[in-house]
C-alpha positions in Angstrom: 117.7 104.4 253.0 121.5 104.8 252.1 123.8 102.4 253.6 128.3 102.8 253.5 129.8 99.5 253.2 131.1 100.1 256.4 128.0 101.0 258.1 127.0 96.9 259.2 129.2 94.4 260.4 128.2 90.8 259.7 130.3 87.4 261.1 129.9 83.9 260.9 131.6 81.4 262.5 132.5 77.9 261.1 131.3 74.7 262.4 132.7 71.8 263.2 133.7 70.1 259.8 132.0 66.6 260.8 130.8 64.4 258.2 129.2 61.1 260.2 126.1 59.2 260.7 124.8 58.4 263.8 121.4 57.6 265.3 119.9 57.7 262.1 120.9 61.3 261.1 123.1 62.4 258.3 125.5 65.7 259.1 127.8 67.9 256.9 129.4 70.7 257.0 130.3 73.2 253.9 132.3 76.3 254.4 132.6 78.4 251.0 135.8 79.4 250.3 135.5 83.0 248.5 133.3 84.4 251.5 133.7 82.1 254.0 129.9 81.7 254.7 129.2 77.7 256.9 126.4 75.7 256.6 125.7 72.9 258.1 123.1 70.3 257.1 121.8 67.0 258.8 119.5 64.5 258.0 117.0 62.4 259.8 114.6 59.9 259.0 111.3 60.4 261.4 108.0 58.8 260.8 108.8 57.2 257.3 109.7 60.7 256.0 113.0 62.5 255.3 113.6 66.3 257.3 116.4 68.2 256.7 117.9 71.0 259.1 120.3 73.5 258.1 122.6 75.6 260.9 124.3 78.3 260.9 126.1 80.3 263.2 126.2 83.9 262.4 126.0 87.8 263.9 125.2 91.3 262.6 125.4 94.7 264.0 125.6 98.6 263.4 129.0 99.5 263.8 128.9 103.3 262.9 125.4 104.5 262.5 126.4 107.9 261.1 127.1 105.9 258.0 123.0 105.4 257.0 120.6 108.3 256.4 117.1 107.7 255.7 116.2 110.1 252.7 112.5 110.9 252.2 111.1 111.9 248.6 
């Protein structure tokens, strides 16, 4: 499959920048600078044992399809 640059479009959206603890989780928020990719990661303590969740908010879609070919060989 060959793919143009322009072929995808991908977006993410930040999240809120909060950086608290309450109810016994731990959340933060990282956005990277260059690309602008968020994560978000909390932590909870349940059952004598750490779990961590990470979010992200995030989209893709063909934009122009004539840009990708399949090529068989």
């Amino acid at each position: 499959m060959v793919i143009h640059r322009d072929c995808i479009g991908f977006a993410m959206a930040p999240l809120l920048e909060t950086e608290q603890f309450s109810g016994g989780s731990l959340q933060a928020t990282a956005v990277d600078e260059d690309s602008g990719l968020a994560l978000r990661l909390e932590v909870t303590r349940q059952y004598k044992q750490y779990q961590w969740a990470f979010d992200a908010l995030y989209g893709g879609a063909v934009i122009r399809p004539e840009l990708a070919a399949f090529i068989a060989g």
